[in-house]
MARVEXTOR-87038 format. One line per field, with one value per residue: x, y, z of N, C-alpha, C in turn; residue number from 1; residue in one letter. Coordinates in steps of 0.05 Angstrom, whole numbers, padded with zeros to 5 digits, m for minus. Last residue first. Example, Ala and Ser with C-alpha at 12.3 -4.5 7.8 and 13.67 -1.06 7.14 Angstrom:
2
n.c1 <- [00257 00264]
n.c2 <- [m00045 m00114]
n.c3 <- [00142 00156]
ca.c1 <- [00273 00246]
ca.c2 <- [m00021 m00090]
ca.c3 <- [00143 00156]
c.c1 <- [00258 00264]
c.c2 <- [00001 m00066]
c.c3 <- [00157 00156]
i <- [2 1]
aa <- [S A]
This chain:
302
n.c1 <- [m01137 m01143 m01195 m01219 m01253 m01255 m01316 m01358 m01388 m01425 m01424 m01426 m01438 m01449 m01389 m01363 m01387 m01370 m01315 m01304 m01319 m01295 m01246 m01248 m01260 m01229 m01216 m01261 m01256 m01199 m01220 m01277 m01311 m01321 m01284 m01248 m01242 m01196 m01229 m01250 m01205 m01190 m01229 m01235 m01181 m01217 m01255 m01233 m01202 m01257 m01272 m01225 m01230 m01273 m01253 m01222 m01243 m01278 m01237 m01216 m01253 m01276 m01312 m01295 m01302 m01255 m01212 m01217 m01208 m01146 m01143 m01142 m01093 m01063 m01071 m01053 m01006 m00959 m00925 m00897 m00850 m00853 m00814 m00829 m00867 m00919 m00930 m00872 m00850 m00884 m00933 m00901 m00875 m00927 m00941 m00894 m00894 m00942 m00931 m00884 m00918 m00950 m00908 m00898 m00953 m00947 m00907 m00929 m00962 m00949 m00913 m00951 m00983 m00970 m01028 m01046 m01098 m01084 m01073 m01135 m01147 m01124 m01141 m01192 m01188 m01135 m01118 m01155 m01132 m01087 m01100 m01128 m01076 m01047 m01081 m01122 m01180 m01179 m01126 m01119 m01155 m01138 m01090 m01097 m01142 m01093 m01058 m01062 m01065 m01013 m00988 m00998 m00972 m00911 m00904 m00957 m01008 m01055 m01111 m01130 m01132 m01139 m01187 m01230 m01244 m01239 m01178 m01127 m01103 m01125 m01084 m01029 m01018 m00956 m00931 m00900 m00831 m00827 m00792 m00733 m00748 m00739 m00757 m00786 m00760 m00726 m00701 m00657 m00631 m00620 m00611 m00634 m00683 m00707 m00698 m00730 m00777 m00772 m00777 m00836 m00858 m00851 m00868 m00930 m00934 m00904 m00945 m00990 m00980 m00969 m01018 m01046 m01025 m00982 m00941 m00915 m00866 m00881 m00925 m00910 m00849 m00838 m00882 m00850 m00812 m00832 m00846 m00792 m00771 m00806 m00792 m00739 m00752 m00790 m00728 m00705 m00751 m00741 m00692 m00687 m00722 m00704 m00639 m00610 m00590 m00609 m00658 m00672 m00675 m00711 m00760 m00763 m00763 m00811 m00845 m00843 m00853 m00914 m00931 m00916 m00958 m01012 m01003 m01005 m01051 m01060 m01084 m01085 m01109 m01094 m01134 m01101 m01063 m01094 m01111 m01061 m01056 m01092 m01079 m01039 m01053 m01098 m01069 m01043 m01084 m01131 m01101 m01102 m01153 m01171 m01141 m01168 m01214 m01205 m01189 m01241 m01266 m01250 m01259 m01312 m01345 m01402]
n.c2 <- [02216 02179 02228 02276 02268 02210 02172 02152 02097 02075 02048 01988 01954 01898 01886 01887 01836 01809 01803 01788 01743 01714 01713 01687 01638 01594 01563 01530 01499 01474 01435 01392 01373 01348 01384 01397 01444 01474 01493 01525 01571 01586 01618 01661 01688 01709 01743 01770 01806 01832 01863 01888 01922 01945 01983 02021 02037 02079 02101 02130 02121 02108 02070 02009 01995 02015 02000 01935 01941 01940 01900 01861 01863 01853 01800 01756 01734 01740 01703 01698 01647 01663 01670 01670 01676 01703 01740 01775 01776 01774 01809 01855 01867 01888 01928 01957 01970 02003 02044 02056 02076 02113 02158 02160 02178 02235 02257 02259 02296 02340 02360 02370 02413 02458 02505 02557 02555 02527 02481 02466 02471 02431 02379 02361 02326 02312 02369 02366 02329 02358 02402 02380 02356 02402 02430 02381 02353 02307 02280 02271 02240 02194 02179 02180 02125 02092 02087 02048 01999 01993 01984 01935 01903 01923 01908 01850 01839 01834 01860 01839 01779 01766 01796 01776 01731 01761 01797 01798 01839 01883 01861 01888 01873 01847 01837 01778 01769 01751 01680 01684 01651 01599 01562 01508 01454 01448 01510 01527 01588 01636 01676 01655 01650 01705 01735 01717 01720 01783 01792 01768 01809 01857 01854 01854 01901 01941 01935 01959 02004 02022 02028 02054 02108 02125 02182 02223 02231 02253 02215 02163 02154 02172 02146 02104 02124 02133 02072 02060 02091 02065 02015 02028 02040 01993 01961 01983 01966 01909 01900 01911 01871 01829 01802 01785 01784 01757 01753 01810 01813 01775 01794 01846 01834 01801 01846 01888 01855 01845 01901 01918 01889 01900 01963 01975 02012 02066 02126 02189 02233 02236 02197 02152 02153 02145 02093 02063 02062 02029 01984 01958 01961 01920 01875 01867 01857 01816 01772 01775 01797 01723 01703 01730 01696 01643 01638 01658 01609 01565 01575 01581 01542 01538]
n.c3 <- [02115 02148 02187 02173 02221 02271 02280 02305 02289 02260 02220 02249 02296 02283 02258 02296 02324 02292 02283 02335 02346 02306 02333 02375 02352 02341 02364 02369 02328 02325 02357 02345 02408 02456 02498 02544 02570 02549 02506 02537 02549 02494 02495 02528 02521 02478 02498 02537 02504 02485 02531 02541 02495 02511 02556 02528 02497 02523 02550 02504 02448 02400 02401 02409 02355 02337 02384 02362 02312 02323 02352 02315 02283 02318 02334 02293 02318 02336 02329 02286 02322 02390 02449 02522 02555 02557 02590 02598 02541 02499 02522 02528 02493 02455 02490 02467 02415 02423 02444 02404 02365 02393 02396 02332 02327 02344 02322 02270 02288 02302 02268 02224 02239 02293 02295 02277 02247 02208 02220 02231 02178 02150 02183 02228 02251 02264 02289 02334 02368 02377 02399 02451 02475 02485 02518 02558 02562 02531 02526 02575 02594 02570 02581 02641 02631 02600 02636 02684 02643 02632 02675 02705 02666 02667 02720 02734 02775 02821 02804 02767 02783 02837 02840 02816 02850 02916 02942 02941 02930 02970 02993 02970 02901 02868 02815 02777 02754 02691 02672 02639 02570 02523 02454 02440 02401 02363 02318 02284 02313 02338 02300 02248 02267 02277 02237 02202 02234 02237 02175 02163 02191 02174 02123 02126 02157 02125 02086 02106 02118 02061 02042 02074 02064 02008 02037 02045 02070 02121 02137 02115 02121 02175 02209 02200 02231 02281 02301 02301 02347 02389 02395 02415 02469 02483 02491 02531 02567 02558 02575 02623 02646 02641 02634 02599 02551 02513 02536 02528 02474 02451 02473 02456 02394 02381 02407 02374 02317 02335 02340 02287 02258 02278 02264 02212 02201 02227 02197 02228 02255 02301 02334 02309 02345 02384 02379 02376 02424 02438 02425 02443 02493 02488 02474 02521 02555 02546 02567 02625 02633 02614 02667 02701 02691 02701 02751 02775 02758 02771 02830 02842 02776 02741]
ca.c1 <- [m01133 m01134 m01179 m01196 m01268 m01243 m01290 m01344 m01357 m01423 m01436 m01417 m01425 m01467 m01419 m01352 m01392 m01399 m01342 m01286 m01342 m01313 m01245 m01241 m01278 m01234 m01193 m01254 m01275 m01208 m01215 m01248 m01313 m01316 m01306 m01243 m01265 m01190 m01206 m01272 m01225 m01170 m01226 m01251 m01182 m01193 m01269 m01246 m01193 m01243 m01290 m01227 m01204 m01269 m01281 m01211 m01224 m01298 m01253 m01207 m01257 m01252 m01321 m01297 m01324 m01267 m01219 m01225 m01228 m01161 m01137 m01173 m01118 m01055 m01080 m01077 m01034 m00980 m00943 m00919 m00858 m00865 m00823 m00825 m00837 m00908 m00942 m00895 m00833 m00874 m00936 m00919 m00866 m00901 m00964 m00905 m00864 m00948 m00948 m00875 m00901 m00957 m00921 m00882 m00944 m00972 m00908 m00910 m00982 m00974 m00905 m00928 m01004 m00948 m01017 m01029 m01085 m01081 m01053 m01109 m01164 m01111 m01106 m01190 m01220 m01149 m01099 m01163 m01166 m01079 m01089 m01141 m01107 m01044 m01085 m01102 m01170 m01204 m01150 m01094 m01147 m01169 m01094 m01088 m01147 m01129 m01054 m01067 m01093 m01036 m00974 m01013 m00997 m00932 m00908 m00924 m00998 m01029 m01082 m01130 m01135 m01118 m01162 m01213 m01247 m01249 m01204 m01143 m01100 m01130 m01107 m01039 m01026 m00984 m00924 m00920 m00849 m00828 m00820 m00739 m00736 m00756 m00735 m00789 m00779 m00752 m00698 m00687 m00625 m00627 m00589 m00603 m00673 m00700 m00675 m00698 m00773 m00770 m00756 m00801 m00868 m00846 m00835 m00905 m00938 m00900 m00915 m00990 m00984 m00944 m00997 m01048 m01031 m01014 m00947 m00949 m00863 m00857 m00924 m00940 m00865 m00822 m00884 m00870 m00803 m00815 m00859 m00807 m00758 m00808 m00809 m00740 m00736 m00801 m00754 m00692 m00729 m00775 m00700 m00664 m00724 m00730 m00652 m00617 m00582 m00579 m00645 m00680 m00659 m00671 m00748 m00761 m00734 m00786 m00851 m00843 m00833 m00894 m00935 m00910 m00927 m00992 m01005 m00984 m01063 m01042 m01094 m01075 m01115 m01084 m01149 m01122 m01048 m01071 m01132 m01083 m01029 m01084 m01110 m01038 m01025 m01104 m01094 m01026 m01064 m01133 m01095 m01069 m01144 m01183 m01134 m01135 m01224 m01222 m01178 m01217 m01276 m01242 m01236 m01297 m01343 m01373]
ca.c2 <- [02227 02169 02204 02277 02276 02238 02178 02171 02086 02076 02062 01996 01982 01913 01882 01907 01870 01803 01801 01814 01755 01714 01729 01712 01649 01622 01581 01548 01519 01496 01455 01401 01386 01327 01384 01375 01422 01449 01471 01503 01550 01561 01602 01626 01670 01696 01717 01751 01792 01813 01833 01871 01905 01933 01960 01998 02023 02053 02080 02109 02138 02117 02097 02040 01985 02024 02025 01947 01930 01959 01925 01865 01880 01882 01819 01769 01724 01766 01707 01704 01662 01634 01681 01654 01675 01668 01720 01775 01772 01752 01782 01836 01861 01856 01906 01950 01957 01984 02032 02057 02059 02087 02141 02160 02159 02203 02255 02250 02274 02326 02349 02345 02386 02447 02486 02558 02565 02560 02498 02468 02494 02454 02390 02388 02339 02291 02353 02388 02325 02335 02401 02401 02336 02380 02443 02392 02368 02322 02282 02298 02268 02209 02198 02191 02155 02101 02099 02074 02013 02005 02010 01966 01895 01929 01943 01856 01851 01822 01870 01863 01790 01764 01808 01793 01730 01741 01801 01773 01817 01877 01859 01876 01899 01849 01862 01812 01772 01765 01712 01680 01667 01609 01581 01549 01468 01427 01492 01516 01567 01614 01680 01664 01629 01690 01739 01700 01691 01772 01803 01761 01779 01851 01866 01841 01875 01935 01915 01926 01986 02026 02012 02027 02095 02118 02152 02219 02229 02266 02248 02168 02148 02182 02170 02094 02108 02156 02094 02042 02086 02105 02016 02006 02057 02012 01955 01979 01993 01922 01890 01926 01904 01842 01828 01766 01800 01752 01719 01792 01824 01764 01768 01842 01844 01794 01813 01892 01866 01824 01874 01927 01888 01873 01944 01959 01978 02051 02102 02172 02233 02255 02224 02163 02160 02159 02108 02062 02076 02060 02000 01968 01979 01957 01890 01875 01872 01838 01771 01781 01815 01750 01701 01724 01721 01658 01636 01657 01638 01572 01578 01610 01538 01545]
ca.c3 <- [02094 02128 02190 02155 02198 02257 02259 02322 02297 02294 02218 02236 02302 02295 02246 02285 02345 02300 02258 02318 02356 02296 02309 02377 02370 02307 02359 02387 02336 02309 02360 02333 02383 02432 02489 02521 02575 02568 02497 02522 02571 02516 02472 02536 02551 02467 02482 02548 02521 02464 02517 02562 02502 02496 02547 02558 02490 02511 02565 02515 02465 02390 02393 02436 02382 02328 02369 02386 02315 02304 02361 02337 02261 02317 02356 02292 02311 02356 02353 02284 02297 02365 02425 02488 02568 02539 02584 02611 02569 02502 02502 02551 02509 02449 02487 02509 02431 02418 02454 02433 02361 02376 02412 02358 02311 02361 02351 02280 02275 02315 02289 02215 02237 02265 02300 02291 02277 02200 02209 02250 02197 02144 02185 02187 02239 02256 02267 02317 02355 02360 02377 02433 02464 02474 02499 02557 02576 02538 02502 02558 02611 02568 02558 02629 02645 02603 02615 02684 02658 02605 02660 02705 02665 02645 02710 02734 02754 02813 02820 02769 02755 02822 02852 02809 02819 02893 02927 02957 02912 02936 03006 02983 02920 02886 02839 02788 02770 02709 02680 02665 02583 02543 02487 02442 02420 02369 02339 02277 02297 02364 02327 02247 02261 02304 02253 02195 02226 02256 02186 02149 02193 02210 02130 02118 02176 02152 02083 02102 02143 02082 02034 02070 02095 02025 02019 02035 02041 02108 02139 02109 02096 02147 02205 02198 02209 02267 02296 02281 02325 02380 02384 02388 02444 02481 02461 02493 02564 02558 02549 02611 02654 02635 02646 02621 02568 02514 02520 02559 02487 02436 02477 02472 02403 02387 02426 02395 02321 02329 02366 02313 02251 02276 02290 02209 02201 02221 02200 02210 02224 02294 02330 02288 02306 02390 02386 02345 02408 02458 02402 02415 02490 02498 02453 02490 02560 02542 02535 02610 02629 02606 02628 02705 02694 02673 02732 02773 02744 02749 02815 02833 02807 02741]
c.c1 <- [m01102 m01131 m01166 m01192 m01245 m01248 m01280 m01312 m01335 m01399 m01440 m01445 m01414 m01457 m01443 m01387 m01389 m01403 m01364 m01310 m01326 m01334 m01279 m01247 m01283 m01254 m01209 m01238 m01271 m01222 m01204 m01245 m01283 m01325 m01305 m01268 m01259 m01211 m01207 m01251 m01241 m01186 m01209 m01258 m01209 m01191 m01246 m01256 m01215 m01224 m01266 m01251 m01207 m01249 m01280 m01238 m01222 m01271 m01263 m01215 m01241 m01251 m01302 m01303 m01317 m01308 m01248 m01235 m01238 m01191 m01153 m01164 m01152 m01085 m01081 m01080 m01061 m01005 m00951 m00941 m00879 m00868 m00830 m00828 m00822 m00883 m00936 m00912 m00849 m00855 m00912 m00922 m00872 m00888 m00943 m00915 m00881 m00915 m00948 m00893 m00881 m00948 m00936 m00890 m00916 m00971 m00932 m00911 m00958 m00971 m00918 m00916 m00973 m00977 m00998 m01010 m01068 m01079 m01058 m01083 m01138 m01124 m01115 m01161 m01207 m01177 m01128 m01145 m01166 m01106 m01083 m01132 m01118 m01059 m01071 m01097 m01142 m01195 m01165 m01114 m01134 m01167 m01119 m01087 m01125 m01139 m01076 m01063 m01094 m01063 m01009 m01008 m01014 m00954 m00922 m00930 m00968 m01020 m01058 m01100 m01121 m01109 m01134 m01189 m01235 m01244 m01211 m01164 m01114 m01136 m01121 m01070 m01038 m00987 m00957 m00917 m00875 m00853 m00813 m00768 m00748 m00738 m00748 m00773 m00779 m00770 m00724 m00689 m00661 m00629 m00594 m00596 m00639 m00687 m00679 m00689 m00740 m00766 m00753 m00773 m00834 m00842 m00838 m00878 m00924 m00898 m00902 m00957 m00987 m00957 m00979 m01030 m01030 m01008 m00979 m00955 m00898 m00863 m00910 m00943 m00890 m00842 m00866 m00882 m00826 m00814 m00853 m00835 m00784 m00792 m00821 m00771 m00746 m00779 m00778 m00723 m00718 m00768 m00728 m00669 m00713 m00726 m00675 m00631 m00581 m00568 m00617 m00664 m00654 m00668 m00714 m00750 m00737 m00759 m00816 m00833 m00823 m00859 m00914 m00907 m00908 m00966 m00993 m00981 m01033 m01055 m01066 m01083 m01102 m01094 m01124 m01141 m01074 m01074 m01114 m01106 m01048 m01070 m01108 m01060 m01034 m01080 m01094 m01048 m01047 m01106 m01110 m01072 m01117 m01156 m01143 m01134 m01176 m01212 m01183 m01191 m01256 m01253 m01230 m01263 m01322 m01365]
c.c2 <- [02248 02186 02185 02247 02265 02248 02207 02172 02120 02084 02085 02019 01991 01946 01903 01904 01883 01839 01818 01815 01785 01737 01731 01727 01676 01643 01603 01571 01540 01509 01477 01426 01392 01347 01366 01360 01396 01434 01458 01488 01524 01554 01567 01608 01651 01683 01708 01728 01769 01794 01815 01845 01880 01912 01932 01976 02001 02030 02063 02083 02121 02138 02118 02063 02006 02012 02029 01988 01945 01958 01942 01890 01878 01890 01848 01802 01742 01760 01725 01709 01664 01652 01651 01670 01671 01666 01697 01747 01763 01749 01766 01811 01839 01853 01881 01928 01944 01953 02005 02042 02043 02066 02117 02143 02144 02176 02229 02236 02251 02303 02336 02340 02372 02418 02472 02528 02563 02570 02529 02480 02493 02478 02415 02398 02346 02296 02329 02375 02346 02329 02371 02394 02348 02369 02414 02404 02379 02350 02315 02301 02289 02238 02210 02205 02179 02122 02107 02089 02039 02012 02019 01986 01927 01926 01948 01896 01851 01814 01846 01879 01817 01777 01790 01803 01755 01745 01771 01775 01794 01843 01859 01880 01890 01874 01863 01820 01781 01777 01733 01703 01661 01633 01590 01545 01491 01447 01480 01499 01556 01591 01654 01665 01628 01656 01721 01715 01688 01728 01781 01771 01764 01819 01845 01834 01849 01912 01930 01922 01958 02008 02002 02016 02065 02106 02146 02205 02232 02262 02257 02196 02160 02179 02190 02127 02105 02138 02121 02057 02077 02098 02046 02007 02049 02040 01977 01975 01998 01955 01901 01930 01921 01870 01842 01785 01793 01768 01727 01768 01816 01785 01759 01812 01845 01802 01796 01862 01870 01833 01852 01912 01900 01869 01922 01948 01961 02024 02086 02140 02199 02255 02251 02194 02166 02164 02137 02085 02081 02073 02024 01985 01987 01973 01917 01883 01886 01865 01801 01782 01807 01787 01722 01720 01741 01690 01649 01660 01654 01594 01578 01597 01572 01553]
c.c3 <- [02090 02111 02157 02162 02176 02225 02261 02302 02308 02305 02242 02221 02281 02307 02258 02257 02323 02316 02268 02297 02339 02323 02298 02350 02377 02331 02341 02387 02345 02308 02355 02343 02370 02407 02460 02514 02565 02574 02526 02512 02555 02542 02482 02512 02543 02484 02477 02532 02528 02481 02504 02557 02511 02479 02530 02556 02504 02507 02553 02536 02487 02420 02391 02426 02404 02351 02364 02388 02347 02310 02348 02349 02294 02299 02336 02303 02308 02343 02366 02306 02286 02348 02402 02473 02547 02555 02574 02621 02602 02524 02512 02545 02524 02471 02476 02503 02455 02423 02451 02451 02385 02384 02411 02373 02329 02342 02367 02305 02274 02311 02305 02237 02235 02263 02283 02293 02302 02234 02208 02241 02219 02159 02176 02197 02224 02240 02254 02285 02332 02352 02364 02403 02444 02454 02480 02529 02580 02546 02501 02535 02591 02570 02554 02601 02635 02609 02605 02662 02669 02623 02642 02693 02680 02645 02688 02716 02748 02788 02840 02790 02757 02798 02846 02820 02808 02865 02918 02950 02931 02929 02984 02995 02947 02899 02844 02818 02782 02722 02695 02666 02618 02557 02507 02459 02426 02388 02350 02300 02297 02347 02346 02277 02263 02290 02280 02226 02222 02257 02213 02170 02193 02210 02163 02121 02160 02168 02100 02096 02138 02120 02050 02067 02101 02054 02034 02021 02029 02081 02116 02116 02087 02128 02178 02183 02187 02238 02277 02274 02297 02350 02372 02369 02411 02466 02461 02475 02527 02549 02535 02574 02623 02617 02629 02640 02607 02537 02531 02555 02512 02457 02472 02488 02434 02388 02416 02415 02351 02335 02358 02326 02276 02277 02289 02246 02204 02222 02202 02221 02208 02265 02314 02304 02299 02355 02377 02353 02386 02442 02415 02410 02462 02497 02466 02477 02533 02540 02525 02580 02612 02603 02615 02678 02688 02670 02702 02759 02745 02739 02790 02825 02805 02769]
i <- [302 301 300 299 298 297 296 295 294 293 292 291 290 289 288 287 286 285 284 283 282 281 280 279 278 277 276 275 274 273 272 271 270 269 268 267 266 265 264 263 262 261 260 259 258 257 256 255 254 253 252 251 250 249 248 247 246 245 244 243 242 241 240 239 238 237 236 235 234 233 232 231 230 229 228 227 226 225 224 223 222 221 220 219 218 217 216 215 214 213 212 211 210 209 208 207 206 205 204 203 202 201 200 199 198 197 196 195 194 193 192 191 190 189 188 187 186 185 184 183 182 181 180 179 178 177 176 175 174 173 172 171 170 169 168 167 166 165 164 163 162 161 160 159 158 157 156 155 154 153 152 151 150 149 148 147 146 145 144 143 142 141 140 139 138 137 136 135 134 133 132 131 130 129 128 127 126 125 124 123 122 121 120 119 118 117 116 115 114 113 112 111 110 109 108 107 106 105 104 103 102 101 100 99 98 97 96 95 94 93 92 91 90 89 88 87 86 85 84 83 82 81 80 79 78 77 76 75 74 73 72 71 70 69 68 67 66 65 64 63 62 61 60 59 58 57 56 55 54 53 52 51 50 49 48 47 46 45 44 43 42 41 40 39 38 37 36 35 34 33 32 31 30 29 28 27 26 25 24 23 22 21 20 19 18 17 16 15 14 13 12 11 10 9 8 7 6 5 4 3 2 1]
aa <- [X X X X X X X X X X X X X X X X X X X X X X X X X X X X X X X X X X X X X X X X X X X X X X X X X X X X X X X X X X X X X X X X X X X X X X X X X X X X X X X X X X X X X X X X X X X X X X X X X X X X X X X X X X X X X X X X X X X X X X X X X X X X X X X X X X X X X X X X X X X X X X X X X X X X X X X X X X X X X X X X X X X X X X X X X X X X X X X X X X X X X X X X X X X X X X X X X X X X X X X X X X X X X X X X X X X X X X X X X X X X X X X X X X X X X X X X X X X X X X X X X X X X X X X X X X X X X X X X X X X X X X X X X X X X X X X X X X X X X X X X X X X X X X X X X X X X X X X X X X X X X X]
């Protein structure tokens, strides 16, 4: 493998790692407060096409990434009505999420752009080189020539590590996820906690659709978050529910989705259907060999 297409490899890798680490950052987030959201999917999708109809009609990234990280605190709080406020199951309410998200975003992109032969497109945007960095081999494209969202989630990493470990914050929201009613008695609100990183979630995960489709596709394709929101989950649970391990683990699954579309361009005399299932089958294969392994908040789902 010569360095340009490692190169290149390597440049695919982080952009399809990028939306998996917004979403499993926000999923890391709801479950050290206790709560399980499996409606990710429904997020990323939701996220990818209000950022797209907004940038379409507006004509401004920026202005559209802005609205949809609102759009996405919203859907979080919403999320948070059902499974804090009311104490609906967890399940229920993340699957006809990803339901809801599916339907909702199909009629509303038929109703405003019609049945149309081919995808719309919006204007990319730009990345923001570092110089000298970005001359690096095999990574310095990757790594640092980024557009805001592509470094927004890497420094986010450390950061929440930081507020995790080391801020009374962190304290209370780990403490919400081991035993709400020991955290209640000292002191802590558990319904603002648990809110509050549901919130954020929901906001994390708005980013990761952004990127997807203002970022990377330039398009929205009904259903095109394919999967990502249940490997998020997946990812989580392979990082030990720890944000570095996250960031790790992001960056495999990124890499087995980027060399799903490398063995397609070989144009390998195999159906490539192979290839496409690649991601999901190493999702099998790790969450197989880490089960049992997995650093659970005591109360998580409960």
């Amino acid at each position: 493998m010569n360095l340009e297409i490692t190169t290149a490899l390597a440049t695919a890798a982080v952009a399809m790692a990028v939306p998996l680490l917004y979403a499993a950052l926000g999923e890391l987030l709801a479950e050290k407060a206790g709560i399980i959201n499996i409606g990710l999917e429904g997020f990323l999708l939701l996220g990818a096409f209000s950022a797209f109809a907004i940038a379409h009609a507006s004509g401004s990234n920026s202005a559209a990434v802005l609205a949809t990280l609102l759009l996405g605190g919203l859907w979080g709080l919403c999320f948070a009505y059902f499974v804090v406020t009311r104490g609906a199951n967890q399940i229920v309410v993340g699957t006809a999420l990803n339901l809801f998200a599916v339907g909702l975003t199909g009629i509303l992109y038929r109703a405003q752009f019609g049945v149309t032969g081919s995808a719309l497109s919006i204007r990319p945007t730009p990345p923001l080189e570092i110089p000298v960095l970005a001359n690096l081999p095999i990574v310095g494209r990757a790594l640092f020539s980024q557009t805001l969202l592509g470094y927004g989630c890497m420094i986010l990493v450390p950061v929440i590590a930081f507020v995790l470990m080391r801020t009374r914050t962190g304290l209370e929201l780990r403490m919400t996820g081991e035993d709400p009613r020991a955290a209640a008695i000292q002191g802590v609100d558990v319904r603002r906690i648990r809110i509050s990183a549901l919130v954020v979630c929901g906001i994390l995960c708005a980013a990761g659709g952004s990127f997807l489709a203002i970022d990377y596709t330039h398009t929205f394709v009904e259903g095109m978050s394919s999967g990502r929101g249940f490997i998020a989950l997946a990812i989580v649970i392979v990082g030990r529910r720890h944000p570095y391990g996250v960031l790790g683990a992001a960056l495999f699954f990124g890499f087995a989705t980027a060399l799903q579309f490398h063995f397609q361009a070989l144009a390998f005399d195999v159906p490539f259907q192979f290839f496409l299932i690649l991601p999901y089958v190493a999702t099998l294969v790790v969450l197989a060999f880490n089960a049992g392994n997995t650093n659970a908040p005591a109360a998580l789902g409960k």
